[in-house]
N, CA, C and O atoms as a GROMACS GRO file, in nm:
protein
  320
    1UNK      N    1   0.304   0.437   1.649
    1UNK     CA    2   0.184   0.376   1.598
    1UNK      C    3   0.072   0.479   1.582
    1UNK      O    4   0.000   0.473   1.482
    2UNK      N    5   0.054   0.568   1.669
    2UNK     CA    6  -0.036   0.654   1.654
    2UNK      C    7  -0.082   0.784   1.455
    2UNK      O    8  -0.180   0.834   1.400
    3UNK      N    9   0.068   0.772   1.432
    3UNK     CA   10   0.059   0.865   1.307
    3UNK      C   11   0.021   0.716   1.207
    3UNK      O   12   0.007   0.724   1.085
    4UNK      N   13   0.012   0.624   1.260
    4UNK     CA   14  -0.058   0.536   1.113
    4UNK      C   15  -0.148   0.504   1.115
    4UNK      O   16  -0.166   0.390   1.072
    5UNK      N   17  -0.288   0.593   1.177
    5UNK     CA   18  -0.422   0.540   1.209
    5UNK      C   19  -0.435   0.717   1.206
    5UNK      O   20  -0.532   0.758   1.269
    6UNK      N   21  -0.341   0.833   1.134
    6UNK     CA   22  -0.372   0.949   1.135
    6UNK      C   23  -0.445   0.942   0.996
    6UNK      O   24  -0.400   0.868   0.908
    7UNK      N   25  -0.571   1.027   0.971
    7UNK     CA   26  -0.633   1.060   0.843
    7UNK      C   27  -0.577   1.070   0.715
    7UNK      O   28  -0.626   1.017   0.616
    8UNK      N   29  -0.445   1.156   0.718
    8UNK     CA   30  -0.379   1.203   0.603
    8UNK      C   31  -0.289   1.106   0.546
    8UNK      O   32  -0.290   1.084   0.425
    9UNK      N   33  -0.192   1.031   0.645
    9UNK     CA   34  -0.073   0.989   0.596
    9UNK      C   35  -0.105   0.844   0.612
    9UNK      O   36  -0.177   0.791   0.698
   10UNK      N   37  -0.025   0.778   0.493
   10UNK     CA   38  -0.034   0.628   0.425
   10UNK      C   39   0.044   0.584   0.351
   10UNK      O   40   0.043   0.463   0.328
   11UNK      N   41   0.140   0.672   0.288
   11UNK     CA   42   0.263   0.612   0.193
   11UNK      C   43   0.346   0.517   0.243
   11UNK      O   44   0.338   0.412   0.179
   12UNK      N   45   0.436   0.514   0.348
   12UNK     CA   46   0.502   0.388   0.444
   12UNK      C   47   0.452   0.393   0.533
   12UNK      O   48   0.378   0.473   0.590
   13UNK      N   49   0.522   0.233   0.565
   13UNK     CA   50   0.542   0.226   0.691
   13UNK      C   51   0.654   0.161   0.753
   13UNK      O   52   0.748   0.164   0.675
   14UNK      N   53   0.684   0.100   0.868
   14UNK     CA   54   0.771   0.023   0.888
   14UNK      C   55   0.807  -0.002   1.025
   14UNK      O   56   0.832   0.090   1.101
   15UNK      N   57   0.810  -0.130   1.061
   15UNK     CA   58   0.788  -0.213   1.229
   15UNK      C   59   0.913  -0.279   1.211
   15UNK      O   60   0.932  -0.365   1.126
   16UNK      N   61   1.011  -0.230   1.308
   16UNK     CA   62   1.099  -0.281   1.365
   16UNK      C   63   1.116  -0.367   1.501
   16UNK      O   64   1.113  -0.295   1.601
   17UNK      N   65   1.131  -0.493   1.524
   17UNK     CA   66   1.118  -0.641   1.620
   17UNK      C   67   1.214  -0.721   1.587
   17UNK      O   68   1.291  -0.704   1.494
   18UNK      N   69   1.212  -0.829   1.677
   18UNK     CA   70   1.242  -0.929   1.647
   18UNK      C   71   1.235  -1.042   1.614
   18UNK      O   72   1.311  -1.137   1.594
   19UNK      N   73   1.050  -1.003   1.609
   19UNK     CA   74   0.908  -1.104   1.686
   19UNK      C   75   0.823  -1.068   1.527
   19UNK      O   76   0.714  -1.012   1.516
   20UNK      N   77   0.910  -1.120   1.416
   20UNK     CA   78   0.837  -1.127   1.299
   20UNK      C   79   0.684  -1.141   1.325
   20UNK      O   80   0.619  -1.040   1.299
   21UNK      N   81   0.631  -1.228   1.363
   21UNK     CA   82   0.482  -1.286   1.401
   21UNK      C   83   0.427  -1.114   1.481
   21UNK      O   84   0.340  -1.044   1.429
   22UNK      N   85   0.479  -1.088   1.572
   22UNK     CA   86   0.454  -0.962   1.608
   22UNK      C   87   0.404  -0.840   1.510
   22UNK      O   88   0.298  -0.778   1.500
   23UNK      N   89   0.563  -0.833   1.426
   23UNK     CA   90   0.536  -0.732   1.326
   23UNK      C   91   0.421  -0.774   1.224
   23UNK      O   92   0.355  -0.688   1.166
   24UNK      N   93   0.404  -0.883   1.207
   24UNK     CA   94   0.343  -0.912   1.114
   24UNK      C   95   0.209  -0.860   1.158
   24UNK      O   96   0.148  -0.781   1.087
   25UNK      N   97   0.148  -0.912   1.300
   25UNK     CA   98   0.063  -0.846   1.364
   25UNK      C   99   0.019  -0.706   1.330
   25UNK      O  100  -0.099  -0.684   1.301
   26UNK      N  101   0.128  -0.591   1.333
   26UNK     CA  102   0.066  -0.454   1.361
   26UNK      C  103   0.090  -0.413   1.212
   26UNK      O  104   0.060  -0.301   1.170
   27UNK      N  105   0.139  -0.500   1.144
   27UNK     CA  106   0.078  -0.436   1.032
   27UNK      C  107  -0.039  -0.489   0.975
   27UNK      O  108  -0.056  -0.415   0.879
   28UNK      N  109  -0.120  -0.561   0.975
   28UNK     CA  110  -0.266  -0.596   0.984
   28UNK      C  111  -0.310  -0.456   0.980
   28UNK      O  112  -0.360  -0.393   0.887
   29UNK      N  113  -0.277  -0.416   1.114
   29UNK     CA  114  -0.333  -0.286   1.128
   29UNK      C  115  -0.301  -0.130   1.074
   29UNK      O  116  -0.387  -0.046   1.101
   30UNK      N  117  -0.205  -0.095   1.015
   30UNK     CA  118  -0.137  -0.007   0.959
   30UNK      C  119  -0.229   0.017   0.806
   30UNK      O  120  -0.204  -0.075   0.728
   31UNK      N  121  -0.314   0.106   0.758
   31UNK     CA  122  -0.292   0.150   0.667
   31UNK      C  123  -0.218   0.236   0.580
   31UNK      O  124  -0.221   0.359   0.577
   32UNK      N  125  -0.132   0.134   0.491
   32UNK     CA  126  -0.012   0.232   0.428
   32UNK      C  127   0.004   0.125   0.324
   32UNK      O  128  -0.010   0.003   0.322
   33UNK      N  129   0.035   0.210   0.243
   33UNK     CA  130   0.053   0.135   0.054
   33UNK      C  131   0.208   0.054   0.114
   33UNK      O  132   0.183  -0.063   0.144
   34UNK      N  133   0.348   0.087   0.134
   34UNK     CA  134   0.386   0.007   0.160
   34UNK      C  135   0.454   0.024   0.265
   34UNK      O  136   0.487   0.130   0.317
   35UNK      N  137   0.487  -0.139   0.315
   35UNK     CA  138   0.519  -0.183   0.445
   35UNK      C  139   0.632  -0.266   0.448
   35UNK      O  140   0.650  -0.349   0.360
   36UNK      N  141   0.736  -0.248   0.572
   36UNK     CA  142   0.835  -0.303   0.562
   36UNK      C  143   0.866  -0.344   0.738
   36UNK      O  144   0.817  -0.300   0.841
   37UNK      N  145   0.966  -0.443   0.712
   37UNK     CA  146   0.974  -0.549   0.828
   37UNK      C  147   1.151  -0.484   0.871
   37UNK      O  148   1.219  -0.452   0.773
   38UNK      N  149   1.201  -0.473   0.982
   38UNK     CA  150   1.296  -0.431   1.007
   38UNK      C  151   1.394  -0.404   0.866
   38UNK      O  152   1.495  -0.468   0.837
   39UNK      N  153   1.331  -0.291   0.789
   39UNK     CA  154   1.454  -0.243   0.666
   39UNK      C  155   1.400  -0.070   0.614
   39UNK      O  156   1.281  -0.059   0.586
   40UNK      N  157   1.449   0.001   0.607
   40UNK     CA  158   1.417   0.084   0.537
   40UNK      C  159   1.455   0.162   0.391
   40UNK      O  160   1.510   0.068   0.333
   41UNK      N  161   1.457   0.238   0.329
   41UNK     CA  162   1.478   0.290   0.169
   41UNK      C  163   1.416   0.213   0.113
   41UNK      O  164   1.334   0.127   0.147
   42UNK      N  165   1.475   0.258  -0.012
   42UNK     CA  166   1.378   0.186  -0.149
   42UNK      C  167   1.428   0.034  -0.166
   42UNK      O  168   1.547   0.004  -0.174
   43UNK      N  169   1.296  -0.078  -0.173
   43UNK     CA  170   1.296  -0.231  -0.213
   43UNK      C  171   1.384  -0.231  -0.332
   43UNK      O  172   1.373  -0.141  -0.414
   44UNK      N  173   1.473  -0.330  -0.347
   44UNK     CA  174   1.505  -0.400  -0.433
   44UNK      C  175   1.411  -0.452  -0.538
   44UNK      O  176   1.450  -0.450  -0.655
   45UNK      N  177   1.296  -0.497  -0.511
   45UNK     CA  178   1.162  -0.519  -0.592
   45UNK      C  179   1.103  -0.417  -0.661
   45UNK      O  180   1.018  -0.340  -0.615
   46UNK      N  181   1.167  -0.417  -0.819
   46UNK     CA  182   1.180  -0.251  -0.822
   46UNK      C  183   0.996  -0.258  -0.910
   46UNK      O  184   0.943  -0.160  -0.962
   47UNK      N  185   0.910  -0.449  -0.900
   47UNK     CA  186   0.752  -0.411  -0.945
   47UNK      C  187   0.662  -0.408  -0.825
   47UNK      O  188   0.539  -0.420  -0.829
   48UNK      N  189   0.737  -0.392  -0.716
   48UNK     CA  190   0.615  -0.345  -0.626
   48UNK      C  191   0.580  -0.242  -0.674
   48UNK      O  192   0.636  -0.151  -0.735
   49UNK      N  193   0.429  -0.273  -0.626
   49UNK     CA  194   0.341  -0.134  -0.632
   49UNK      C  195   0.349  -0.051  -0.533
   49UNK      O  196   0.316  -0.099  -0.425
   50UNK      N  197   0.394   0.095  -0.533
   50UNK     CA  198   0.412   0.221  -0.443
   50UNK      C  199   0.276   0.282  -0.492
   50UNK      O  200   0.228   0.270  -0.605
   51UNK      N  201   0.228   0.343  -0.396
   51UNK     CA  202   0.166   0.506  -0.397
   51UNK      C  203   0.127   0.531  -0.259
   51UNK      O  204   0.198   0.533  -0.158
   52UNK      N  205   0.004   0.549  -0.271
   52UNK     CA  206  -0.032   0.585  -0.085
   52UNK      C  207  -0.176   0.537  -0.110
   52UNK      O  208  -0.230   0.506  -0.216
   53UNK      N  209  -0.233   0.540   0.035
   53UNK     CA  210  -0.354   0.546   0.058
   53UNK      C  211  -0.354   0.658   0.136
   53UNK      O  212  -0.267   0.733   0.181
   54UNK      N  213  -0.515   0.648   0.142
   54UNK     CA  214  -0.546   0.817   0.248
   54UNK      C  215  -0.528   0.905   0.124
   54UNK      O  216  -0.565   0.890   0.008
   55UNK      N  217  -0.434   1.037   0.207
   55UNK     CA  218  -0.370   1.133   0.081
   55UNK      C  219  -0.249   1.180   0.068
   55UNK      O  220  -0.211   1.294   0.041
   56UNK      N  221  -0.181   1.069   0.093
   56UNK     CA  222  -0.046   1.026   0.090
   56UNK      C  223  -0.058   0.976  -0.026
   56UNK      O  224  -0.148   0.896  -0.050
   57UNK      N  225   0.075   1.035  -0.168
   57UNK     CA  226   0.097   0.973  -0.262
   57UNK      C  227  -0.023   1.032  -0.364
   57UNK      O  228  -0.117   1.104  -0.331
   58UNK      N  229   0.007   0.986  -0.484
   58UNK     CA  230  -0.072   0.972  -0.639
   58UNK      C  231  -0.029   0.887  -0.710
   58UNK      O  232   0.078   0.872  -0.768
   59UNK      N  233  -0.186   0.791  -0.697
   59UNK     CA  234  -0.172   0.725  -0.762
   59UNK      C  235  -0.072   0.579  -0.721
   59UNK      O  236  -0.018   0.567  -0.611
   60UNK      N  237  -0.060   0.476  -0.834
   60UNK     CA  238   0.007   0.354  -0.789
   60UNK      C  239   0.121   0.358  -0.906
   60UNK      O  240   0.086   0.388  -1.021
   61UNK      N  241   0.254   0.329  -0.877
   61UNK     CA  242   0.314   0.288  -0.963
   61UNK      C  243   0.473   0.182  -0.923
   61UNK      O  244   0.538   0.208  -0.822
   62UNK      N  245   0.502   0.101  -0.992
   62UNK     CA  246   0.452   0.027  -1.122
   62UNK      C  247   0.372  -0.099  -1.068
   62UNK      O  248   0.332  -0.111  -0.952
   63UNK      N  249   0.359  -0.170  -1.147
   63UNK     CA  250   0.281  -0.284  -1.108
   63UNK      C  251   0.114  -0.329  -1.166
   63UNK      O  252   0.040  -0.263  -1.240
   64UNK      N  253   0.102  -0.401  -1.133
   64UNK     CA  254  -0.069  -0.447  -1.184
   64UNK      C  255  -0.176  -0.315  -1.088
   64UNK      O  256  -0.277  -0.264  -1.135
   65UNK      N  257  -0.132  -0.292  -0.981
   65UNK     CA  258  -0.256  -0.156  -0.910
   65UNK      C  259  -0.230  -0.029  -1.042
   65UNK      O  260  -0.325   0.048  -1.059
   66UNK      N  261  -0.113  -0.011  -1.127
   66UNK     CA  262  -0.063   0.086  -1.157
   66UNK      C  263  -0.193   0.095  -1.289
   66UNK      O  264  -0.267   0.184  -1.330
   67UNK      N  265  -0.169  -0.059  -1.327
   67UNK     CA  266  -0.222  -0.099  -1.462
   67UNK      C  267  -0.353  -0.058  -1.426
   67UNK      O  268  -0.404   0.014  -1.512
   68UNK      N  269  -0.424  -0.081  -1.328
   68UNK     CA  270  -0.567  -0.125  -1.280
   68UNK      C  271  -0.624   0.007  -1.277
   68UNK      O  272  -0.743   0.018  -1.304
   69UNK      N  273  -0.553   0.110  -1.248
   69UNK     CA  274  -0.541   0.221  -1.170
   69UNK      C  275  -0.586   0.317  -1.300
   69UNK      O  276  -0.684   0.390  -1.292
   70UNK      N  277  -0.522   0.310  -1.395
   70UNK     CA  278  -0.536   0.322  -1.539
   70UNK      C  279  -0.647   0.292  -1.621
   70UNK      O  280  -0.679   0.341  -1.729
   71UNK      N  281  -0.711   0.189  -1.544
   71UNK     CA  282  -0.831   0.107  -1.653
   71UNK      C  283  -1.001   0.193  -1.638
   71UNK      O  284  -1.005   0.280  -1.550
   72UNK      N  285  -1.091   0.178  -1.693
   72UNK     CA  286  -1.230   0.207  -1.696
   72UNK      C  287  -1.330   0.108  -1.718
   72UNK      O  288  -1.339   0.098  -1.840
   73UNK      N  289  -1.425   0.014  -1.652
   73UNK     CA  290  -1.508  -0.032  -1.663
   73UNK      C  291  -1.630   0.021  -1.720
   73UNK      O  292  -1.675   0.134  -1.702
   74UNK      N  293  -1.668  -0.050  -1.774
   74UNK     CA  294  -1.765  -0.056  -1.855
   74UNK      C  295  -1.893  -0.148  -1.843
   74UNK      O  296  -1.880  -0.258  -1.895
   75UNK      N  297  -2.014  -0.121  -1.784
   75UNK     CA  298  -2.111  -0.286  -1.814
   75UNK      C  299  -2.204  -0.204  -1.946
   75UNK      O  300  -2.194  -0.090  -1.992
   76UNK      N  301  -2.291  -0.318  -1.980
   76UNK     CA  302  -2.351  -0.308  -2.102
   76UNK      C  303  -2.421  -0.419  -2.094
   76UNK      O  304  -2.401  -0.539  -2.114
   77UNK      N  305  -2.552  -0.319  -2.044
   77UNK     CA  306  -2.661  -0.476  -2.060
   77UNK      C  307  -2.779  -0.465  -2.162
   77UNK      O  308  -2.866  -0.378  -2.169
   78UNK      N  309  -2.761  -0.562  -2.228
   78UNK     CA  310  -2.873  -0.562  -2.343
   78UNK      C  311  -3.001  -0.630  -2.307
   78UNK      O  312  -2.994  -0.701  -2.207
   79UNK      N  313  -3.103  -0.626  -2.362
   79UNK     CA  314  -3.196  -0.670  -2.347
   79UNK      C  315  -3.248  -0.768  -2.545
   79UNK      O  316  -3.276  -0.728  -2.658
   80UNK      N  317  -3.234  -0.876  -2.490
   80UNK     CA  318  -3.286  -0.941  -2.607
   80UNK      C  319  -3.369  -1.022  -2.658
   80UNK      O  320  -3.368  -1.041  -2.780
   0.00000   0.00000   0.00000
């Protein structure tokens, strides 16, 4: 638990139990793009969104963060 509350790293994670409700628990606390429940390698869910937080990873891909990730806002306020 200690390296997932470290500055740098955020790409996985992953809590192994038996006590789903448990795991579910400490990952509340885990910052990491993604998270997994007793399994490891790559999801079958091939539109989750991957990247990292922290400075783990670039960027998000695939998925709607990927899309989002991509986009530029714009406001534009007129006066009339």
């Amino acid at each position: 638990m200690s390296l997932s509350f470290h500055p740098t790293y955020g790409l996985a994670a992953g809590v192994y139990t038996r006590d789903v409700s448990r795991a579910l628990k400490s990952l509340r606390h885990i910052e990491a793009s993604a998270t997994r429940i007793n399994r490891n390698g790559r999801s079958r869910i091939h539109i989750q969104p991957v990247g990292g937080c922290k400075s783990s990873g670039i960027g998000k891909d695939p998925g709607r963060d990927a899309c989002n990730a991509n986009r530029r806002s714009k406001s534009v306020l007129i006066d009339l």
